[in-house]
C-alpha positions in Angstrom: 110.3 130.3 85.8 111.7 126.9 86.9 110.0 123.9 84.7 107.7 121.4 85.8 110.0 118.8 86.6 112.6 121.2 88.5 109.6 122.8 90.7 108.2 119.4 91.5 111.4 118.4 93.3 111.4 121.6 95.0 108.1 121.7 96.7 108.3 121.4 99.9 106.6 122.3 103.0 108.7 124.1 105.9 107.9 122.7 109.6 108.5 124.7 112.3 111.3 126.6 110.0 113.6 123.2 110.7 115.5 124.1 107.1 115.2 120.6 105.8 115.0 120.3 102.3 112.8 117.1 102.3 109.5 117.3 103.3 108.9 116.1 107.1 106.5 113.2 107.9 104.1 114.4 110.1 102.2 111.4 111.8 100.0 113.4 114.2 96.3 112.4 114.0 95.6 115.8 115.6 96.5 119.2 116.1 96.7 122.1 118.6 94.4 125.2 118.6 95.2 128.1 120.6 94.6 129.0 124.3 90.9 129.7 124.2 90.0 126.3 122.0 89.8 128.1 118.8 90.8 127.0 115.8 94.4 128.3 114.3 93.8 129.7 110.8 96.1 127.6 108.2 96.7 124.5 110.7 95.6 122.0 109.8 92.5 120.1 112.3 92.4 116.3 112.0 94.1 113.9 109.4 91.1 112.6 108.2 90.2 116.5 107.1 93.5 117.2 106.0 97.6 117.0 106.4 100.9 118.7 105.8 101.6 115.7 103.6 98.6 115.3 101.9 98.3 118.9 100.9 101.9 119.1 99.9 100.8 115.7 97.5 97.9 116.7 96.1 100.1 119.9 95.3 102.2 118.5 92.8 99.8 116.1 91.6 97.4 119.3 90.7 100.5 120.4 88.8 101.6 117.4 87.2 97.8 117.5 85.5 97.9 121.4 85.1 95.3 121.4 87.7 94.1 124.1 90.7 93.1 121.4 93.3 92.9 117.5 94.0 91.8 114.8 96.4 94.2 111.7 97.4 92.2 108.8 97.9 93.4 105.6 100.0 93.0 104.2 96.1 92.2 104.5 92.4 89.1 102.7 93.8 87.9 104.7 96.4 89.3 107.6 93.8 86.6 106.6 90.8 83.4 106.1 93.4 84.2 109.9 95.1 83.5 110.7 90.9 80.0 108.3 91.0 78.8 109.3 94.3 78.7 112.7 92.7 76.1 112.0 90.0 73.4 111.0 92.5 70.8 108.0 91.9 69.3 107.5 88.2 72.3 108.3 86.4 72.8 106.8 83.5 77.2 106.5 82.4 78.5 105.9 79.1 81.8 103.4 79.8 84.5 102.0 77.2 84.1 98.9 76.2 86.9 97.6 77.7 87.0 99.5 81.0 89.5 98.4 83.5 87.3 95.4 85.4 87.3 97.3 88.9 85.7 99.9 87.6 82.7 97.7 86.0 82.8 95.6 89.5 82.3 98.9 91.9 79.3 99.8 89.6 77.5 96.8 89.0 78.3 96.1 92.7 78.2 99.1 95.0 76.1 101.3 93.7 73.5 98.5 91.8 70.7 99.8 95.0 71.6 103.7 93.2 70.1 102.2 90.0 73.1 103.8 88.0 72.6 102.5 84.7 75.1 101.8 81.7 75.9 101.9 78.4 79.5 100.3 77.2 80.5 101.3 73.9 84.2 101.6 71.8 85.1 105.1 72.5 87.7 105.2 69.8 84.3 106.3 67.3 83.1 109.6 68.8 79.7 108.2 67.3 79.4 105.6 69.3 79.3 107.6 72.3 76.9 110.2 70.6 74.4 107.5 70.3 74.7 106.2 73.2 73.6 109.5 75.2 70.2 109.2 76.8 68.0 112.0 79.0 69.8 111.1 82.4 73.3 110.4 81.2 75.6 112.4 83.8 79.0 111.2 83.2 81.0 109.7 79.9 84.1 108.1 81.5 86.9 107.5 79.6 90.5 105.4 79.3 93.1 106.5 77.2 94.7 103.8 76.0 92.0 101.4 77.3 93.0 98.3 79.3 94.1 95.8 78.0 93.9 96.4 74.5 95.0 99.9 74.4 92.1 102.0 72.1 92.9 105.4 71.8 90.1 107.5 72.6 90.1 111.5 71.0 90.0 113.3 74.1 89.5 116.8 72.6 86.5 115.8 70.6 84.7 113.6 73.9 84.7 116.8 76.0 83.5 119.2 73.1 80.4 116.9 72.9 79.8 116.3 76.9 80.0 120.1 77.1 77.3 120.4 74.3 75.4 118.1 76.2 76.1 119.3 79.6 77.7 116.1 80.0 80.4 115.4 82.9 83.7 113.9 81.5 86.6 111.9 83.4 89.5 110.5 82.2 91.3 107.5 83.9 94.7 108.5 83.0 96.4 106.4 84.9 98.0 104.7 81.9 99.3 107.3 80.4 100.1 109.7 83.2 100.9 113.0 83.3 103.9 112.6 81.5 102.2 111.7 78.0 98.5 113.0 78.4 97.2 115.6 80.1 93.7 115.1 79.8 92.5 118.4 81.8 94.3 120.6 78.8 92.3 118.8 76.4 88.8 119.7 77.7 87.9 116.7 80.0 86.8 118.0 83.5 88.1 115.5 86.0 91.5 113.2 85.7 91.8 110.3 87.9 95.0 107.9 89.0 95.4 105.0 90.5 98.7 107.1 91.9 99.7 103.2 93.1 100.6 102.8 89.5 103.3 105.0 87.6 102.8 107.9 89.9 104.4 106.2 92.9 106.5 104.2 90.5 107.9 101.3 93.0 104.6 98.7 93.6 104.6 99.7 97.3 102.0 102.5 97.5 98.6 102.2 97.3 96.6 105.1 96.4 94.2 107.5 94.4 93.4 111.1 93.2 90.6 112.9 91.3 92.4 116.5 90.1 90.1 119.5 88.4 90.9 122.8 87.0 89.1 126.0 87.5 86.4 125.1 84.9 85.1 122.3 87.5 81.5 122.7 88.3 82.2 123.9 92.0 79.4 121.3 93.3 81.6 118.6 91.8 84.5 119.2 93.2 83.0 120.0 96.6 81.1 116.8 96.3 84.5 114.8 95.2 86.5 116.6 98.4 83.1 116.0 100.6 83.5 112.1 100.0 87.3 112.3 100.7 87.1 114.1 104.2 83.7 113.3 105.6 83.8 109.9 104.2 87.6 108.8 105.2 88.6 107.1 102.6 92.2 109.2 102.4 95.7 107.9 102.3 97.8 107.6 105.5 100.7 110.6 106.4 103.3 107.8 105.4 101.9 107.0 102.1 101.7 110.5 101.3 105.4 111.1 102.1 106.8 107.9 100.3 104.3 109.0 96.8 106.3 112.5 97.3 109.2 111.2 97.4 108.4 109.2 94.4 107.4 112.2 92.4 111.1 113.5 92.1 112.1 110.8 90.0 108.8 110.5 88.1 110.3 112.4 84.6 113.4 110.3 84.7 111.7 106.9 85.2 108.9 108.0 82.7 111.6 108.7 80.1 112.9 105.3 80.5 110.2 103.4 80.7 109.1 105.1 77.7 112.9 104.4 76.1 112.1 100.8 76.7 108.4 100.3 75.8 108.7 101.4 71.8 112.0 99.4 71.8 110.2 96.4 73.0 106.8 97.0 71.2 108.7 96.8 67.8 110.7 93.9 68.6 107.6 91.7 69.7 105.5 93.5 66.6 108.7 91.7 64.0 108.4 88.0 65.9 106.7 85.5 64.2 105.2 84.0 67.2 103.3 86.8 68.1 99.7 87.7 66.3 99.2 91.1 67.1 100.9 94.0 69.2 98.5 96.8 70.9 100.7 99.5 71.2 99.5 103.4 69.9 103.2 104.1 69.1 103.2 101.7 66.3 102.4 103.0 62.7 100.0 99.7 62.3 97.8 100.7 65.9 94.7 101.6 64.7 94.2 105.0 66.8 98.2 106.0 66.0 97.3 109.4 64.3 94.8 110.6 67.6 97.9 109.2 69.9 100.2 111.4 68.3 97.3 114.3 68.3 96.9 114.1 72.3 100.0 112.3 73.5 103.4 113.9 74.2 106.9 112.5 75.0 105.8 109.2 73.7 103.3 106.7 73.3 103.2 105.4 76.8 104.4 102.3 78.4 101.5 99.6 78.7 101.3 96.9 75.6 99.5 94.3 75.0 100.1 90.9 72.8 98.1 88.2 71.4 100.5 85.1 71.1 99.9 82.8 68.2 97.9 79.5 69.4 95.7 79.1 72.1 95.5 79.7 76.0 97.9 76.8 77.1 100.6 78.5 75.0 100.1 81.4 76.0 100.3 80.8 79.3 103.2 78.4 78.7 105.2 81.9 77.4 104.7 83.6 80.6 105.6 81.1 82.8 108.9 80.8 81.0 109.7 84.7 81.3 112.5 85.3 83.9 112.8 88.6 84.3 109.0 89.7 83.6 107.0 88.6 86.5 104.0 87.2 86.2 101.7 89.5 88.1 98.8 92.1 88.3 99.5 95.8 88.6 101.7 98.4 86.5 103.7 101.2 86.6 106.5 99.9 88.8 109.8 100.2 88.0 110.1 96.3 87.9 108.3 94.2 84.0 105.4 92.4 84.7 103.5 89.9 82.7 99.3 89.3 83.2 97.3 87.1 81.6 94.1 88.6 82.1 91.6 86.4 81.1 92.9 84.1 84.3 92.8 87.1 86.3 89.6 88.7 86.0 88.0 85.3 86.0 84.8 83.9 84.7 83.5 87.0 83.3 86.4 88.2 81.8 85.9 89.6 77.9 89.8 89.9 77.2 91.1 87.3 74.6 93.0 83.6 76.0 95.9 84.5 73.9 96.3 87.9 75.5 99.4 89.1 77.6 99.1 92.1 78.8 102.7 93.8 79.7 104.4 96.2 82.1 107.6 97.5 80.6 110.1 98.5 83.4 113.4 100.4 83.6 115.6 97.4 83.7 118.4 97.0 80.7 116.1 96.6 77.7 118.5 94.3 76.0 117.9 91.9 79.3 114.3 92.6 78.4 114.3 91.4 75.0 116.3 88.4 75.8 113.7 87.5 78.3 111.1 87.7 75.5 113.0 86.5 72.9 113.8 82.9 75.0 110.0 82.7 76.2 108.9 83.1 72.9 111.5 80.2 71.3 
C-alpha cells in the first residue's frame, strides 16, 4: 500500500475520462440532471451543496488527519463557528487561556445573544480543565501548542476525561498540522484548520475544515456539514484546486520548515538579547516531555520570543529584520515576524516584549543572519 504522502499526490478525480493527471477545475455553479429532471446519482447538484474539487479536498484532508469525512469552510473562522453552532444555546466551553484572539472575538461577539458561556483556563494541567467542568459544558476546545506562547496541551488525557464526561473535544491543529499531530488518533473528536495556514502553504488561500472519524456523534457531524451546505459558507472551486495543488508539496515543505525552526529556536534560545524562547522542541519548554509524547517528525514550526527590555525595543528588532516580514498569518513558505500585543489591540493579554515568529523554507543561514543583525 502506497504511503500517505505518495497517495496524496495521486488523488485525483477523472473528468469525463480526459486522462489528465491533475485534477481539473471545474467552475460550474450547476449541473445537469437527466432527461426527465431527475437527479443523476453521484453528480454532483449545486456548488454551494457540493463540488468535484471540494470533495476531492476534503479527501485528502480526511486522510492527512486519519479521518472518514470533512467540511471545507470559506475559513478557519467560519470552520470554528460550524463546531459552536452545534452545541446549541446555554452551552457552557472550557477555552485555553491563550486561545488564538478570533476565536475569543467570534464567541464573545456572534454568538453573545446564544448565551454561550466560558471558562478560560491553562490547559497544559489536566486539573485545571477538570475543575473547570460545570452541568452544561458541551465542548473543551483545545490548541496544541497554544498561540502565542506555545503550551503544550496532553491531548490523550483531555479526550479520556471529555469522554467520561460526555464532553465534546476539538482541537485547533492548525499549528501543528497533520504532519506533527494528529489529534483524531489521540482521542479528540473533531480537528480543525485554518487550511489558509501550513496546509495551503503559500499565504494566498484562504480557508477552513472541521475533519471527524467514525467515532463522531453522527448529529455532530451532520450538524457541522448542515452549516457548511445550507449555510454557504464554503470555499470557491478555485481555492479548492490551488489548496490541492498545495497538498503535494505539503511533506516536503513541512520537513523544511521543520529543518529550519529547531535550527533557529536554538540559536535565538543561546543569544543574550533574548529572555525567553517558547518552543516545545527545546529541553527547557516546560511541556517538552507531552510534545514528544503526542508530536511526530518534530516539534513544529511556530516560536515565540520575549526580547530583553521593553516594547520600543522590541519593536525596534522587528523593524530591523530584512528578511522576516513583519506581518500577521503563518504557515507560508515565506518568515514572518508579529508583534502581537500591537496587533490584537487594546485587549490584547500577550506580553510587549513578545515576537511571535513564522519560520519559512528560505536558507536558514540567511535566516539567522537576519536575526542575528536585528538583534545587534
Amino acid at each position: 500500500m502506497a504511503s500517505l504522502e505518495t497517495s496524496i499526490i495521486h488523488q485525483t478525480l477523472e473528468i469525463e475520462n480526459s486522462g489528465a493527471v491533475v485534477p481539473a477545475l471545474i467552475q460550474s455553479t450547476t449541473f445537469k440532471r437527466d432527461g426527465a429532471g431527475a437527479f443523476v446519482e453521484g453528480r454532483d447538484i449545486y456548488t454551494r451543496a457540493s463540488n468535484p474539487n471540494r470533495r476531492l479536498l476534503e479527501k485528502k484532508l480526511s486522510m492527512l488527519e486519519n479521518g472518514i469525512d470533512a467540511a471545507c469552510f470559506a475559513s478557519g473562522q467560519a470552520a470554528t463557528m460550524s463546531i459552536i453552532h452545534s452545541l446549541g444555546q446555554n452551552s457552557h466551553i472550557i477555552l485555553p487561556d491563550d486561545i488564538y484572539y478570533g476565536t475569543r472575538v467570534i464567541l464573545e461577539n456572534l454568538y453573545k445573544n446564544w448565551n454561550i458561556s466560558f471558562s478560560i483556563v491553562d490547559m497544559s494541567d489536566i486539573k485545571n480543565i477538570m475543575q473547570a467542568i460545570q452541568e452544561n459544558t458541551k465542548l473543551v476546545w483545545v490548541e496544541t501548542p497554544s498561540n502565542p506562547s506555545l503550551k503544550i496541551a496532553d491531548l490523550i488525557e483531555i479526550a479520556k476525561l471529555c469522554k467520561e464526561n460526555n464532553i465534546l473535544s476539538a482541537a485547533d491543529n492548525t499549528w501543528s498540522s497533520p504532519y506533527f499531530t494528529k489529534p483524531l488518533d489521540l482521542g479528540i473528536d473533531l480537528v480543525m484548520h485554518s487550511t489558509t495556514k501550513y496546509l495551503g502553504g503559500h499565504s494566498d488561500i484562504l480557508g477552513g475544515v472541521v475533519i471527524w472519524n467514525e467515532k463522531i456523534n453522527q448529529e455532530i457531524s451532520q450538524c457541522i456539514r448542515d452549516y457548511q451546505t445550507i449555510g454557504g459558507g464554503v470555499p470557491s472551486p478555485s481555492d479548492c484546486w490551488l489548496m490541492n495543488r498545495s497538498l503535494s508539496t505539503f511533506f516536503l515543505r513541512m520537513e523544511k520548515h521543520s529543518t529550519n525552526a529547531i535550527k533557529l529556536a536554538n540559536f535565538l534560545n543561546n543569544h543574550p538579547k533574548v529572555e525567553k524562547v517558547y518552543y516545545p522542541g527545546l529541553k527547557t519548554h516546560a511541556n517538552h516531555d507531552i510534545a514528544k509524547k503526542q508530536m511526530t517528525n518534530g516539534f513544529g514550526v511556530m516560536m515565540s520570543i520575549l526580547t530583553k527590555g521593553n516594547e520600543n525595543d522590541c519593536l525596534k528588532i522587528a523593524s530591523k529584520l530584512k528578511i522576516f516580514q513583519h506581518a500577521t498569518s503563518l504557515g507560508g513558505v515565506e518568515s514572518l515576524v508579529d508583534h502581537r500585543k500591537t496587533a490584537e489591540g487594546l485587549h490584547s493579554c500577550s506580553p510587549e516584549n513578545l515576537l511571535r515568529i513564522s519560520v519559512g523554507i528560505e536558507n536558514i543561514d540567511d535566516l539567522l543572519e537576519d536575526f542575528s543583525q536585528a538583534l545587534s
